[in-house]
VEXDREN-2710 file (C-alpha; in Angstrom, 1 decimal):
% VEXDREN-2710
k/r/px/py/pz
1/UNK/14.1/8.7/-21.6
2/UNK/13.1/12.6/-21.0
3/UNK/11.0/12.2/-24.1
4/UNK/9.0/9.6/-22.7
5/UNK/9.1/10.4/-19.7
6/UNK/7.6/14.1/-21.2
7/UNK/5.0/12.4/-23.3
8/UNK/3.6/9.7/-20.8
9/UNK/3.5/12.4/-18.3
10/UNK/1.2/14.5/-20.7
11/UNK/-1.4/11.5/-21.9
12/UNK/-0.4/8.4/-19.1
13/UNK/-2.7/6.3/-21.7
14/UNK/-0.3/6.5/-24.2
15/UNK/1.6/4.8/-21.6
16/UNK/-1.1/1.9/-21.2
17/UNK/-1.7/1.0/-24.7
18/UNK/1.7/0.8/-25.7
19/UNK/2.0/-1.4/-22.4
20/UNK/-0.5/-3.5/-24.1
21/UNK/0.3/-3.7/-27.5
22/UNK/4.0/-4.6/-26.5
23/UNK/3.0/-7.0/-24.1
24/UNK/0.6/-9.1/-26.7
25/UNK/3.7/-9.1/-29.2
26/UNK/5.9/-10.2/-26.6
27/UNK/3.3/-12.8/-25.3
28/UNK/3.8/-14.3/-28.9
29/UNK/7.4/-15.2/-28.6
30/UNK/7.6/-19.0/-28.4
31/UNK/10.8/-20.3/-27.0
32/UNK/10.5/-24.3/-27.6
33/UNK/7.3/-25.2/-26.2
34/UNK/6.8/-22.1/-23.5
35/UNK/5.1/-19.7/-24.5
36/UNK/4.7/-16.6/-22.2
37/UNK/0.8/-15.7/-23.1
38/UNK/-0.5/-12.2/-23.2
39/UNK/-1.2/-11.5/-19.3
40/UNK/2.5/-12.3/-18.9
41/UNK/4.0/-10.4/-21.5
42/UNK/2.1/-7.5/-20.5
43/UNK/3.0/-7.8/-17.2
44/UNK/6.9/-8.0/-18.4
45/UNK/6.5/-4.7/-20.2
46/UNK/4.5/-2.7/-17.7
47/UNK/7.6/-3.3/-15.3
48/UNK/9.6/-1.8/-18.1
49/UNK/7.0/1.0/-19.3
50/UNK/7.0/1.8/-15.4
51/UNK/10.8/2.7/-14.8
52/UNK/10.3/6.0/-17.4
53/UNK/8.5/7.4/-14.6
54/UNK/4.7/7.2/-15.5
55/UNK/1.9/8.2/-12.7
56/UNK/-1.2/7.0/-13.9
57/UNK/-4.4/8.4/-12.2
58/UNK/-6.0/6.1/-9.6
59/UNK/-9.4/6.0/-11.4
60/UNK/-8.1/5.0/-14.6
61/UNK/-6.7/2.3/-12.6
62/UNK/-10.2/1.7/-10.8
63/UNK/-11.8/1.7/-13.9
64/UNK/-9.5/-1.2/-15.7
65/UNK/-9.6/-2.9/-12.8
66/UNK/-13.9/-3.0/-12.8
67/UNK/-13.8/-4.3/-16.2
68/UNK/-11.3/-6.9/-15.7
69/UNK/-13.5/-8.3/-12.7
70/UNK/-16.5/-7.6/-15.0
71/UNK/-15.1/-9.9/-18.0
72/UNK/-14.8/-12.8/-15.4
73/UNK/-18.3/-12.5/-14.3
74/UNK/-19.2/-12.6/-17.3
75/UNK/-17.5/-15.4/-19.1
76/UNK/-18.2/-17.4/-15.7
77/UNK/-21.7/-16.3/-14.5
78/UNK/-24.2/-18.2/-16.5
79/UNK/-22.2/-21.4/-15.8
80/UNK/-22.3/-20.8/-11.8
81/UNK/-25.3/-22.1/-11.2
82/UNK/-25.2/-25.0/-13.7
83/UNK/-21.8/-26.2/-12.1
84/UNK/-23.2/-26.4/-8.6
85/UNK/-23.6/-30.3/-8.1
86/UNK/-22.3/-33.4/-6.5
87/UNK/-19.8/-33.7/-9.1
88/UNK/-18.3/-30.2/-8.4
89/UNK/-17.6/-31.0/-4.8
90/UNK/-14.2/-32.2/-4.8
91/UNK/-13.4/-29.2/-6.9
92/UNK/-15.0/-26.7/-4.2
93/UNK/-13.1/-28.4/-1.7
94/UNK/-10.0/-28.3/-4.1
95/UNK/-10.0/-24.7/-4.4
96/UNK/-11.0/-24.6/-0.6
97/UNK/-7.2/-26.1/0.4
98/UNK/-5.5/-24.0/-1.8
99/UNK/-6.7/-21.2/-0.7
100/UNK/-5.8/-22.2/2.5
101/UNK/-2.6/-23.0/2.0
102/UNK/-1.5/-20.3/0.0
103/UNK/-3.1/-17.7/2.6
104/UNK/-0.8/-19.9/5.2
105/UNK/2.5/-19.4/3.0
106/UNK/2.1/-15.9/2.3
107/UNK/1.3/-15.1/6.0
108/UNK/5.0/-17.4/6.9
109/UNK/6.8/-15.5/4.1
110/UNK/5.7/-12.4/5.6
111/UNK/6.8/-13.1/8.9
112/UNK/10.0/-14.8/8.0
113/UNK/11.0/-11.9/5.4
114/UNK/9.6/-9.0/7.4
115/UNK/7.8/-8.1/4.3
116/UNK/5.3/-5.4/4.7
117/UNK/1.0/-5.3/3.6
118/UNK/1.8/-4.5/-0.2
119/UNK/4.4/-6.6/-0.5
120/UNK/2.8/-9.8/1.6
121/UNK/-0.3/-9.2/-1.2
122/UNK/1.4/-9.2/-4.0
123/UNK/3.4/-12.3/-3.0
124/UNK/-0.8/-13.9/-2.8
125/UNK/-2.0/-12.4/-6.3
126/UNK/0.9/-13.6/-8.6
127/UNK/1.6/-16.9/-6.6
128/UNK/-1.9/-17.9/-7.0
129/UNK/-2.2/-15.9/-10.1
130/UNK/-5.0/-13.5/-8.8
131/UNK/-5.6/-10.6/-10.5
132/UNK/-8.6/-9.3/-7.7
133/UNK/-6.1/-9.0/-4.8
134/UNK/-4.2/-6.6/-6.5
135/UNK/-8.0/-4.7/-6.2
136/UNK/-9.1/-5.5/-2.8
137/UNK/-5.1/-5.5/-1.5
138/UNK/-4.9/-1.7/-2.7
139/UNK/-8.5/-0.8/-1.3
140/UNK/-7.9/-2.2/2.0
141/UNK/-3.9/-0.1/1.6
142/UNK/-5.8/2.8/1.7
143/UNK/-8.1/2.3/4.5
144/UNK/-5.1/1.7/7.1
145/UNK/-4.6/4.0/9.9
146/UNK/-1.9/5.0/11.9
147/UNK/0.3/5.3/8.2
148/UNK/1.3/8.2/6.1
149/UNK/0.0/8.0/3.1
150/UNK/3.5/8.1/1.1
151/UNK/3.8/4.5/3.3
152/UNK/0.4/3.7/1.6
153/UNK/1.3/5.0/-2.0
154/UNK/5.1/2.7/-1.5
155/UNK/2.6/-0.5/-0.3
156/UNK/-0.1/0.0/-3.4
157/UNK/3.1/0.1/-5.9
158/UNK/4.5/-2.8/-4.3
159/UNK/1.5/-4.8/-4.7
160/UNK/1.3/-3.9/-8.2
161/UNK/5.1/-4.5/-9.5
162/UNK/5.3/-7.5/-7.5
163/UNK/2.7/-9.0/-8.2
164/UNK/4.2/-8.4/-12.7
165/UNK/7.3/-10.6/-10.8
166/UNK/5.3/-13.1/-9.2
167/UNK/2.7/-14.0/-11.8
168/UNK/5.4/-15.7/-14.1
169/UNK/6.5/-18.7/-11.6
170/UNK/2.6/-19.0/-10.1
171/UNK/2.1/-19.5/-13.8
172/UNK/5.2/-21.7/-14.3
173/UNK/6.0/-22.6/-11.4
174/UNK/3.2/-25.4/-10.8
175/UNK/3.9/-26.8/-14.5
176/UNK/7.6/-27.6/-13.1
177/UNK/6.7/-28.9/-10.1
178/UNK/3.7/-31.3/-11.5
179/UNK/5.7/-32.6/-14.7
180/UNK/9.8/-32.2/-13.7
181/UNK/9.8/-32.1/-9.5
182/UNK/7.6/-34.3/-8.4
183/UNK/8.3/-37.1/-10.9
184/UNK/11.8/-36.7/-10.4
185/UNK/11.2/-36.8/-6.7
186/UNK/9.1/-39.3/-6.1
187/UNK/10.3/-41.7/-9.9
188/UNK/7.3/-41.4/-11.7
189/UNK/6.9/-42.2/-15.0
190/UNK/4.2/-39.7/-16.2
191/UNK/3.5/-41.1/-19.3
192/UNK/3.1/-44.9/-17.8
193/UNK/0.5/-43.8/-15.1
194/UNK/-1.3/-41.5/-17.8
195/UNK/-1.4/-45.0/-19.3
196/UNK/-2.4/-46.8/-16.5
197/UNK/-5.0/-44.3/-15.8
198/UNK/-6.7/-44.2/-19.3
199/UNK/-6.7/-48.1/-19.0
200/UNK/-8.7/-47.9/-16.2
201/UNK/-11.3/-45.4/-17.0
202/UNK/-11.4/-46.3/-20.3
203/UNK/-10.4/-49.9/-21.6
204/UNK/-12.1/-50.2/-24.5
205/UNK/-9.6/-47.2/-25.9
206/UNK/-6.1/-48.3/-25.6
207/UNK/-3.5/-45.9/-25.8
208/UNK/-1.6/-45.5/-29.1
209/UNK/2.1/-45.8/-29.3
210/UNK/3.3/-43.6/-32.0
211/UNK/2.8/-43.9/-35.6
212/UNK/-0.2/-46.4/-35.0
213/UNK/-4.0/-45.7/-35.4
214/UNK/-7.2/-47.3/-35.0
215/UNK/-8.3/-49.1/-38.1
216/UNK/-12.2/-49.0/-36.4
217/UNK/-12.9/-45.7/-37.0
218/UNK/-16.8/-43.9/-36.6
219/UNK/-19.6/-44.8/-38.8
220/UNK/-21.9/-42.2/-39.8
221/UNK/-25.7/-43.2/-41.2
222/UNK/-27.6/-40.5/-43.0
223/UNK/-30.6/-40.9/-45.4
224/UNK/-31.2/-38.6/-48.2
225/UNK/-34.4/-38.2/-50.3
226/UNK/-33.8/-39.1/-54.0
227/UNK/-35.8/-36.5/-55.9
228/UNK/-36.9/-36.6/-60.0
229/UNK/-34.1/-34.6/-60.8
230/UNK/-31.3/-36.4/-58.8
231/UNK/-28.5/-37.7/-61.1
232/UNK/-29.0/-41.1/-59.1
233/UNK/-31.6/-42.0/-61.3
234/UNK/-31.8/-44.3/-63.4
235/UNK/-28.3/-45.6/-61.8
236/UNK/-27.3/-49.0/-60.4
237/UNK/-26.2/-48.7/-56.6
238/UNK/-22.4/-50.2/-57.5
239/UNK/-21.9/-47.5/-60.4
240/UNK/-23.0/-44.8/-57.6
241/UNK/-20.4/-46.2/-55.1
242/UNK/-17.7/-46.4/-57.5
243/UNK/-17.8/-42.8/-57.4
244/UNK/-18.2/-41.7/-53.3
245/UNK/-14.8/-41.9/-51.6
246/UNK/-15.8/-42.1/-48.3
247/UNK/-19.2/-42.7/-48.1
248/UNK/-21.7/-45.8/-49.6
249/UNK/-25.2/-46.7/-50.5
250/UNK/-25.7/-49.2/-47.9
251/UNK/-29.6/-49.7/-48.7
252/UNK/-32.4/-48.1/-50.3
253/UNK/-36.2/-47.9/-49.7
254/UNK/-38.6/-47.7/-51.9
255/UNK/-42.2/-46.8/-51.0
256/UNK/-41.5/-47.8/-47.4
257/UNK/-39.9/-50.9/-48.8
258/UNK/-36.1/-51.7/-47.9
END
């Protein structure tokens, strides 16, 4: 532990890489169906990376940080403006209440735990799975007055390891509720409504039971141009078909002539 703690202290991004590359091997472990995912993992072994003791400077921090929020912008910039319609309004309002109502259970947590600033926003960013309030959390840590700043430095690290704790429920802990808790609790049958639903949106495709399949299945028309040197000439249309096995001479036009 002296050794790392030795070598981290002399090049702290050693510390991050390996935090990464152990992180995207241990996001690759599949347990059944669950699969922890790379943000996750790396979460799981930046906790563990973090007990040798590494201090990592706040502007390599800062710097990570801009080009995580700079990734988002750009994977989800040029579709801003095209997703801002009619149809997007019950998602705006969607995001809207839970916003809301996870600002609303993070502020009665507080109160009811006596948790403190850092801790309060690192309960927000991992159970709504935020990344940017660790950001803006530690930023507005700083700017408090009336604190030491060893109270700030405890708050920012709070915010940060709680938020590697919190992130795995707010990932998981919404797939539980929406296909185990609720069902359970109010006796749905998931499967039958999915159904039901698929029916009524579209009943023209009937849900498959397993091991059947749709004997219909999509016809595809092209035309090709026969030149001189084809190997078609000279050939009867039901010697050509013989040999195509998925695919037939319907018709054929000559000189404009079907």
């Amino acid at each position: 532990m002296d050794i790392l703690h030795s070598l981290f202290t002399a090049s702290p991004l050693l510390a991050v890489f390996i935090t990464l590359t152990l992180g995207y091997l241990v996001g690759k472990i599949t347990i059944g169906r669950f699969v922890l995912g790379g943000v996750a993992g790396t979460l799981l072994m930046g906790i563990v990376v973090g007990q040798v003791g590494v201090e990592i400077d706040t502007s390599i921090r800062n710097i990570f940080f801009a080009l995580f929020i700079y990734a988002v912008g750009f994977q989800g910039g040029p579709r801003f403006f095209n997703a801002l319609n009619l149809r997007t309004l019950n998602i705006l309002i969607s995001a809207v209440v839970m916003t809301l109502t996870g600002l609303i259970c993070v502020l009665i947590a507080a109160w009811l735990f006596n948790l403190d600033r850092g801790t309060a926003a690192r309960l927000a960013a991992g159970g709504l799975t935020q990344s940017s309030i660790i950001g803006t959390a530690g930023d507005a840590i700083s700017q408090l007055t009336g604190i030491s700043e060893q109270s700030k430095a405890i708050m920012q690290i709070n915010v940060a390891v709680g938020y590697a704790v919190t992130y795995i429920f707010g990932s998981l802990g919404p797939i539980l509720m929406v296909t185990w808790f609720f069902p359970m609790v109010m006796h749905w049958d998931l499967r039958a409504e999915a159904i039901k639903l698929a029916n009524q949106t579209a009943p023209d495709q009937a849900e498959l039971e397993p091991g059947q399949f749709n004997a219909i299945e999509r016809v595809v028309t092209r035309a090709y141009y026969v030149s001189n040197q084809s190997q078609s000439i000279n050939r009867c249309v039901s010697e050509i078909n013989e040999e195509l096995n998925d695919a037939a001479i319907e018709v054929i036009k000559r000189e404009g002539i079907a």
